[in-house]
Every structure is written in C-alpha cells, then in structure tokens.
C-alpha positions as CSV (number, residue, x, y, z in Angstrom):
1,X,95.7,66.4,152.1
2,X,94.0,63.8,153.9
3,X,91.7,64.0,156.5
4,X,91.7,61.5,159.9
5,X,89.2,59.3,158.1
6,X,91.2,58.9,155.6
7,X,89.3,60.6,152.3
8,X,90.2,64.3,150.9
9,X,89.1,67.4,151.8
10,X,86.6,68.8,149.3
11,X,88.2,72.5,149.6
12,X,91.5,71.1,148.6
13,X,90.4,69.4,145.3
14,X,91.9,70.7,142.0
15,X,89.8,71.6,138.7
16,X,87.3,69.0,137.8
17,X,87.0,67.6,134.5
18,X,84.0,69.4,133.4
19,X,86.1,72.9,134.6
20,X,89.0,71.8,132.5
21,X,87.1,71.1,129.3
22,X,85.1,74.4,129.7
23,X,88.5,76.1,130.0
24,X,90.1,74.4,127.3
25,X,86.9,75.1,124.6
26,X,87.0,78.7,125.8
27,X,90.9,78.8,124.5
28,X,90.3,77.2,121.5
29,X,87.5,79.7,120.8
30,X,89.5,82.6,121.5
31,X,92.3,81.3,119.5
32,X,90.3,80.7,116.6
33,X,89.0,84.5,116.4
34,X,92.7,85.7,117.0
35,X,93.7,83.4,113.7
36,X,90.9,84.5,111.7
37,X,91.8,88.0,112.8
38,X,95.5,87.2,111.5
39,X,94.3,85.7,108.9
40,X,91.7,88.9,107.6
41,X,94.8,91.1,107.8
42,X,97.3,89.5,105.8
43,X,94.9,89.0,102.9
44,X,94.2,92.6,103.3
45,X,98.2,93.5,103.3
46,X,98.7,91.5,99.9
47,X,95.8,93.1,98.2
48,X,96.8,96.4,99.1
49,X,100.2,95.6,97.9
50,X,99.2,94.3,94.8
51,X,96.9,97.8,94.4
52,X,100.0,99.5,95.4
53,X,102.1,98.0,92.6
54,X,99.4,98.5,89.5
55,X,99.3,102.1,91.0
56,X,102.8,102.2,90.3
57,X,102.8,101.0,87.0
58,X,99.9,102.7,85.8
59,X,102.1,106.4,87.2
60,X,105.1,105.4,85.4
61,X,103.1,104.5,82.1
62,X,101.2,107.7,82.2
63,X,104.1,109.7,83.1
64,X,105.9,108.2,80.5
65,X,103.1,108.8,78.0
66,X,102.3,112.6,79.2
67,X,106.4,113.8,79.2
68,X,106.0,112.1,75.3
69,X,102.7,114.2,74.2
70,X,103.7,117.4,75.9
71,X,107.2,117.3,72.9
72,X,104.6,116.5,70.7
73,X,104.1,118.7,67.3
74,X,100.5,119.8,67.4
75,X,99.6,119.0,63.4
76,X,100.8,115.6,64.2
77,X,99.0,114.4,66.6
78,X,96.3,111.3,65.6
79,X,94.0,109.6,67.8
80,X,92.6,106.2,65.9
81,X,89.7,104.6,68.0
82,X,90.8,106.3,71.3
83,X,93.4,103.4,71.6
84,X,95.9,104.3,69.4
85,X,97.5,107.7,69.4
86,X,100.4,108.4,66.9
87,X,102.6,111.5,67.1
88,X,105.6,113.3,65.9
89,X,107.9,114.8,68.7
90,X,110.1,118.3,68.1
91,X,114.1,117.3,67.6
92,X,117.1,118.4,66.5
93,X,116.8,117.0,62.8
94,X,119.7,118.9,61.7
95,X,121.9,119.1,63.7
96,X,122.1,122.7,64.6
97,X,121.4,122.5,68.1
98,X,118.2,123.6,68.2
99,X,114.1,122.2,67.6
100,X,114.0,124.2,64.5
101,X,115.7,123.5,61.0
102,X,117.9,126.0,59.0
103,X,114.5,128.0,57.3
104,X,112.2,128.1,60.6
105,X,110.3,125.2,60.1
106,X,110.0,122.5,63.2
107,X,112.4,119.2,63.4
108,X,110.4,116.2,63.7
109,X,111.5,113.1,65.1
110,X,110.3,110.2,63.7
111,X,106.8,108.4,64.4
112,X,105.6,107.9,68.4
113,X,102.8,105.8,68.5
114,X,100.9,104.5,72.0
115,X,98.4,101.7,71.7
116,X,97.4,98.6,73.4
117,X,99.6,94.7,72.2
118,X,97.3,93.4,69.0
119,X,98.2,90.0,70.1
120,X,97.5,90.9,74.2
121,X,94.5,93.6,74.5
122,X,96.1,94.0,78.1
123,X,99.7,95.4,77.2
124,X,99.9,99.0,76.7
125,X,103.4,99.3,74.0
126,X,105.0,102.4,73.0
127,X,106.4,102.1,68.9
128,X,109.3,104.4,68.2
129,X,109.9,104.5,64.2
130,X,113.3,106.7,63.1
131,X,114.6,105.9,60.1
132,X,112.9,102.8,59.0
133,X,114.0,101.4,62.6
134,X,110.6,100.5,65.0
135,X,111.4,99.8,68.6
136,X,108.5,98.9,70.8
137,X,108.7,99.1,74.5
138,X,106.0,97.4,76.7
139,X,104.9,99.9,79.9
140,X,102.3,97.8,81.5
141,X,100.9,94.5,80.9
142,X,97.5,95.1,83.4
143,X,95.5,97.1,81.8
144,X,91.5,96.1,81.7
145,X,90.8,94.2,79.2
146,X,88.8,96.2,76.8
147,X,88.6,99.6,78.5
148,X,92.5,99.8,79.8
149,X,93.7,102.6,77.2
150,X,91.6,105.6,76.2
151,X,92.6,108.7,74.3
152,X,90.0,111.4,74.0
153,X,90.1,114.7,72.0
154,X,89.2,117.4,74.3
155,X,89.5,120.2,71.5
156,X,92.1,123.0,71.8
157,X,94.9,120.6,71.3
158,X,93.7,118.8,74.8
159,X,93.9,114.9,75.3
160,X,92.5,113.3,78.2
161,X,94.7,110.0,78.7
162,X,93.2,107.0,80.8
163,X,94.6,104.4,82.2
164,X,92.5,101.6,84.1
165,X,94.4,98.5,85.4
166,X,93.3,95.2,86.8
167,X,95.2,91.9,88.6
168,X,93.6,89.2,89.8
169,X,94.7,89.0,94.0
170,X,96.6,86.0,94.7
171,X,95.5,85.0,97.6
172,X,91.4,85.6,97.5
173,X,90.9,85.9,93.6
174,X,89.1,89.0,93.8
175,X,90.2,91.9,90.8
176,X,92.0,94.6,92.0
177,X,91.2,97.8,89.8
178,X,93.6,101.0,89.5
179,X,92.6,104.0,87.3
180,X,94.2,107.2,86.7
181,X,93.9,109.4,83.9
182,X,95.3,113.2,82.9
183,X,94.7,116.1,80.6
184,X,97.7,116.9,78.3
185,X,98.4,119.8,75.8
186,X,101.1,119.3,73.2
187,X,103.6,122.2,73.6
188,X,104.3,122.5,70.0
C-alpha cells in the first residue's frame, strides 16, 4: 500500500531478509535433530532384530540339544573338552515296542554327538551315526568364536549346556551377543 507521497508504509512491510534466513536456519536445525532422531531409531530397530533372531536360534539349538540329552542313556554320556558331547539315546532296538530289549537290558540308538564345525569354530553340528550311516545337521552358525559351545559336568548325571552367540550388526558394526544356557539330567 502506498502512501500520498508515494513510498510504503513501514507497518505494511513483509519479513526482511535477515527474518527469513533466521527462520529458515531455525528449520533446518530442527529438521536435522528430527533426522538424527529417525536415524538413532532405526539403527536401534535392526540391532534389536538381529538380537532377536540369534535369540531365536540359540532357543531352538538348545532345545534341540536338551529334548536329545534328556533320552540319553546315563553310562553313555561323554563330554570331550566341554565342546564335544557324545551320547547314546534309549530306542526301540528290537522291535518290540518298547526302550527295553527281550532280557531287560536298554535299547540304544546309535551314536549322538554335539560339537562345534572342525573346519568353522562358529557352527554348532549335531552327528547322528546308525548303522555305519553319519548324518550331520548344522543348528546355528553364530556361535562366539572360541567360547560359543560349553558342556560342563555338574555331577549327579547334571550337564550345564551353554550357548553364547555373536553377529556383527549390519548397519553400525557393533557385535551383538546372545547367551543362554540350561541344566539337563539324562532320564535314563
């Protein structure tokens, strides 16, 4: 709006420059902090998804290990190094229905062995032997080097098994550690 001289009224002006670049800085600023924020958070998600998932592996492995050593025959059990334990589970050997063979002794199955890869110190295997016949089965392929599988004889036919896992998080490269561990009897 002009005035009768002909110049503009001060009150009517719009933002200066200065006010504008002020304004703009202070958005900038703020959206910085919000990205960072974002940012924070979704490296946070992933880890904890990645913990999530070694968790999950390291349950199933144990559980898998723990339903084996609970069929286990006691006088079979051998722990080499506490990272290798060897075992014979209670069957059906001959047939008759039952874990017991025709004069009272105990069926065995053949050989169970759990121990970590030779050629990969972080893959925990399972060995099944029947007959002459070894079928290995990898159940995790995280575990800490060095300190991922331990077997320890608690006396009384008790075995502590440990499992400790470790990743490397994609996005930050920080290790991720898991550990769970459990007592188990043999029930035979």
């Amino acid at each position: 709006m002009k005035n009768v001289a002909g110049g503009h009224n001060k009150g009517t002006a719009g933002f200066t420059l200065l006010e504008t670049m002020v304004a703009l800085t202070m958005l900038t600023v703020v959206m910085l902090v919000l990205y960072s924020v974002s940012l924070a958070m979704t490296r946070t998600v992933q880890v904890q998804e990645a913990k999530i998932i070694m968790q999950e592996e390291a349950r199933a492995s144990l559980a898998q290990i723990t339903r084996d050593v609970r069929q286990a025959a006691g006088g079979t059990v051998v722990l080499v190094n506490n990272d290798d334990l060897t075992f014979q589970m209670a069957a059906d050997a001959d047939g008759n229905g039952i874990g017991l063979n025709a004069d009272l002794s105990l069926g065995l199955s053949g050989v169970t062995s759990y121990r970590l890869n030779p050629s990969d110190n972080t893959q925990l295997i399972r060995l099944q032997t029947n007959g002459g016949t070894t079928t290995t089965t990898l159940l995790s392929s995280n575990l800490a080097p060095g300190s991922g599988l331990d077997f320890q004889d608690l006396g009384q036919g008790r075995l502590l098994v440990s499992l400790s896992m470790e990743r490397q998080s994609q996005t930050n490269g920080s290790l991720v550690r898991a550990s769970l561990f459990e007592v188990v009897t043999p029930r035979n």
